[in-house]
C-alpha positions as CSV (number, residue, x, y, z in Angstrom):
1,X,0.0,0.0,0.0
2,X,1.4,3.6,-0.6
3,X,1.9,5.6,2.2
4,X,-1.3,7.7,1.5
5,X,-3.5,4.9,1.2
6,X,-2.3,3.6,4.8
7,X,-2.8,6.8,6.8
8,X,-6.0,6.7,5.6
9,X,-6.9,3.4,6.3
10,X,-5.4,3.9,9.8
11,X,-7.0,7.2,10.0
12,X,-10.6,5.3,9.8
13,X,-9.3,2.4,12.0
14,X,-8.4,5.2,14.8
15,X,-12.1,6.6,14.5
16,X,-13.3,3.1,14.6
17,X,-11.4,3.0,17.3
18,X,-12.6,6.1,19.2
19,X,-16.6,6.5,18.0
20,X,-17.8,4.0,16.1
21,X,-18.2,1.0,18.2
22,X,-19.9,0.4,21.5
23,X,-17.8,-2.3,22.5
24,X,-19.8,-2.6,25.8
25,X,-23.2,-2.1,24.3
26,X,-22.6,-5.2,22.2
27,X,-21.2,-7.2,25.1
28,X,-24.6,-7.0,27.2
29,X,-26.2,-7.9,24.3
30,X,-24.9,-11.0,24.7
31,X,-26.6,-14.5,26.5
32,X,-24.2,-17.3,26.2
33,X,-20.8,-18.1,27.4
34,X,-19.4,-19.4,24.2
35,X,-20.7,-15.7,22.3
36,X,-19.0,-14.3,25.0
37,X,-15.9,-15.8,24.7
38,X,-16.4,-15.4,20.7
39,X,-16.9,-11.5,20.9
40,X,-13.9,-11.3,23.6
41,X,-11.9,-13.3,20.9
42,X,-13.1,-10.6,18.2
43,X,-12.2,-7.4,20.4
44,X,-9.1,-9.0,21.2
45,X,-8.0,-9.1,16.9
46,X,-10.1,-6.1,16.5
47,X,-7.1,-4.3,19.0
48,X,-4.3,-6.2,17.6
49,X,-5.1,-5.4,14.3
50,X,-6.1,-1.6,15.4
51,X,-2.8,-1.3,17.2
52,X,-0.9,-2.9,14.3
53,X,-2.1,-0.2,11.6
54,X,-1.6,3.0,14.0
55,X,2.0,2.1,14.7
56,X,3.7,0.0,12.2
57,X,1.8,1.6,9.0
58,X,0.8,5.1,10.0
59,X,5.0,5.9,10.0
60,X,5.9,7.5,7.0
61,X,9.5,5.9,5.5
62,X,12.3,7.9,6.5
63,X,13.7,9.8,3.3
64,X,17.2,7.8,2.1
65,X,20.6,9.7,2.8
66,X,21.6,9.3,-0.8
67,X,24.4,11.3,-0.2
68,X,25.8,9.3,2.8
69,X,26.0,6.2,0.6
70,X,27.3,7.9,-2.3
71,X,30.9,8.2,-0.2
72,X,30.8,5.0,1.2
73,X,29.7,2.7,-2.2
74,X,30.1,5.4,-4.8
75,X,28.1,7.3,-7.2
76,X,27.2,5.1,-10.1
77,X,25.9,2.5,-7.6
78,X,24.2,4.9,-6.3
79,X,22.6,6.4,-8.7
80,X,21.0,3.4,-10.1
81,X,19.9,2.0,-6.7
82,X,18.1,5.7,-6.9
83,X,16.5,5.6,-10.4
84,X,15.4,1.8,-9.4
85,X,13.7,3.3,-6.1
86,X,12.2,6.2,-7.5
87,X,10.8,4.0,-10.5
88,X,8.9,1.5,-7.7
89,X,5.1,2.5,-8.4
90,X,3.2,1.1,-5.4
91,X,-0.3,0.7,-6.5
92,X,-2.8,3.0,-5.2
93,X,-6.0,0.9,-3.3
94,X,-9.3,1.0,-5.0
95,X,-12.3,0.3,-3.4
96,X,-14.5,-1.6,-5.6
97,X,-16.2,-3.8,-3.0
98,X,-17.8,-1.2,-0.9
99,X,-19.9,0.7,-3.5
100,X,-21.3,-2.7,-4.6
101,X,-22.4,-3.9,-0.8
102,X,-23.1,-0.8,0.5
103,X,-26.8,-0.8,-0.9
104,X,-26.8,-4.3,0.1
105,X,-26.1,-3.6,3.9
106,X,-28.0,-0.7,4.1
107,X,-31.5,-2.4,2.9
108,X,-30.3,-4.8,5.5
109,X,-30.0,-2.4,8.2
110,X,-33.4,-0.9,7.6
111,X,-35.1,-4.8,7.3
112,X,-33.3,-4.9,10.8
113,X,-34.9,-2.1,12.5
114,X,-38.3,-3.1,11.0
115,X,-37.8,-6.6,12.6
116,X,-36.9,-4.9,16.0
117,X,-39.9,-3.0,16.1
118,X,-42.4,-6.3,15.1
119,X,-40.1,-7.9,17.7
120,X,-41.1,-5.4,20.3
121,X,-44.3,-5.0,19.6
122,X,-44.6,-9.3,20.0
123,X,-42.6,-9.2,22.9
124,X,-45.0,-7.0,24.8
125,X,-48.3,-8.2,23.5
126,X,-46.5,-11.9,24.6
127,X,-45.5,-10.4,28.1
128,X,-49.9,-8.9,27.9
129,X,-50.9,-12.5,27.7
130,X,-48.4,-13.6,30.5
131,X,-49.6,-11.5,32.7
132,X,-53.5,-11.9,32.1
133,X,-52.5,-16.2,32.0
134,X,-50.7,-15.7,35.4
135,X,-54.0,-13.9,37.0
136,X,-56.1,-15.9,35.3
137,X,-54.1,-19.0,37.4
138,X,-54.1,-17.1,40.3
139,X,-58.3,-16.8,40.2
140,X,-59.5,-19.9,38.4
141,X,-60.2,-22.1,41.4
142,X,-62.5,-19.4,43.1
143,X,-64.0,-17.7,39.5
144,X,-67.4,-18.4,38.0
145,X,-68.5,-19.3,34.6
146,X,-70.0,-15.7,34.5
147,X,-66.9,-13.6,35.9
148,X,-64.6,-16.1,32.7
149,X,-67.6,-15.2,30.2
150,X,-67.0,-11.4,30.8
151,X,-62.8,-11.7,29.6
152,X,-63.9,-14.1,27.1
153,X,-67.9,-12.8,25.0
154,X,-67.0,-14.6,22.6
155,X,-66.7,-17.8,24.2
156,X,-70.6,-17.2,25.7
157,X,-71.7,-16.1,22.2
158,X,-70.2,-19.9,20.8
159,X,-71.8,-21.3,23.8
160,X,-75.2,-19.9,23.6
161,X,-75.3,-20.4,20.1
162,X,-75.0,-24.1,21.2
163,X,-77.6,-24.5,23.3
164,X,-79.4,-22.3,20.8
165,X,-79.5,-25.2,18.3
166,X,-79.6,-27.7,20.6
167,X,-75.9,-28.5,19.5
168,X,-73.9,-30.9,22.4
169,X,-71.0,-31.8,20.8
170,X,-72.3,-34.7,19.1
C-alpha cells in the first residue's frame, strides 16, 4: 500500500477506534458463554489489528541519505539504486467492493430495525398475555362461569349459540 493509502486506512481504524463501536453495548447484548468468549476473541483481533495499523503503517519511511552512501559505495551504484527506487510504483487501493455492498447492507440495516420494532411489539403483547395467564391461574379455582364469560364474550356467544340449536358436541 502507498503511504497515502495507509494513513487513511489507519485514519478510519483510529475513528473506529474512538466512536464507532460500543464495544460494551454489544457485550450486554450477549446471552451465552461461548458468544462471550467469541466476541472477547473478536475485540481482542479487532485491537491487535487496530494497534498494528496505528503504529507499524501510520510511520511514514524515512527519506534515504543518498548522499551518505554515495561516499561509502560510490556514485554510479548509487545512482541506479536511486533511479530503481524512484521508478517502484506502489499501486494505489481502490475500493471496488464497498460501493457494490453498501446498498446491500443498508436495505439490511433498515429490514433490521423493521424486525426490532415487530419484535417489540410481539414481545410486549407476549408479556400482555403472560400477565392476564398468570391472573387468570391465580383466580380460576374461586371464579365463576359468569366472571370467565366477561374476559372471554366470545366464548358465551359460541356457547349460547350451542344451546341455541340444541348443539352438544355430538
Amino acid at each position: 500500500m502507498s503511504g497515502n493509502g495507509v494513513k487513511k486506512v489507519v485514519d478510519l481504524a483510529a475513528k473506529a477506534s474512538k466512536s464507532g463501536i460500543d464495544w460494551d453495548g454489544m457485550a450486554k447484548m450477549l446471552v451465552s458463554e461461548e458468544a462471550r468468549r467469541e466476541f472477547t476473541n473478536l475485540r481482542r483481533a479487532f485491537n491487535d489489528v487496530n494497534q498494528t495499523l496505528q503504529t507499524k503503517y501510520s510511520l511514514e519511511p524515512e527519506p534515504i541519505d543518498w548522499e551518505y552512501y554515495r561516499k561509502g559505495i560510490g556514485s554510479r551504484l548509487v545512482d541506479m539504486y536511486k533511479e530503481a527506487y524512484e521508478s517502484i510504483e506502489v499501486p494505489k487501493f481502490v475500493d471496488k467492493v464497498t460501493p457494490e455492498y453498501k446498498p446491500k447492507f443498508d436495505s439490511l440495516l433498515v429490514e433490521l430495525k423493521e424486525a426490532e420494532q415487530k419484535s417489540l411489539k410481539e414481545s410486549e403483547r407476549l408479556e400482555k398475555e403472560i400477565a392476564e395467564v398468570q391472573e387468570m391461574k391465580k383466580k380460576i379455582s374461586t371464579m365463576t362461569a359468569d366472571e370467565y364469560f366477561e374476559k372471554h364474550p366470545e366464548l358465551r356467544k359460541k356457547f349460547d349459540d350451542e344451546i341455541r340449536n340444541d348443539y352438544w358436541g355430538y
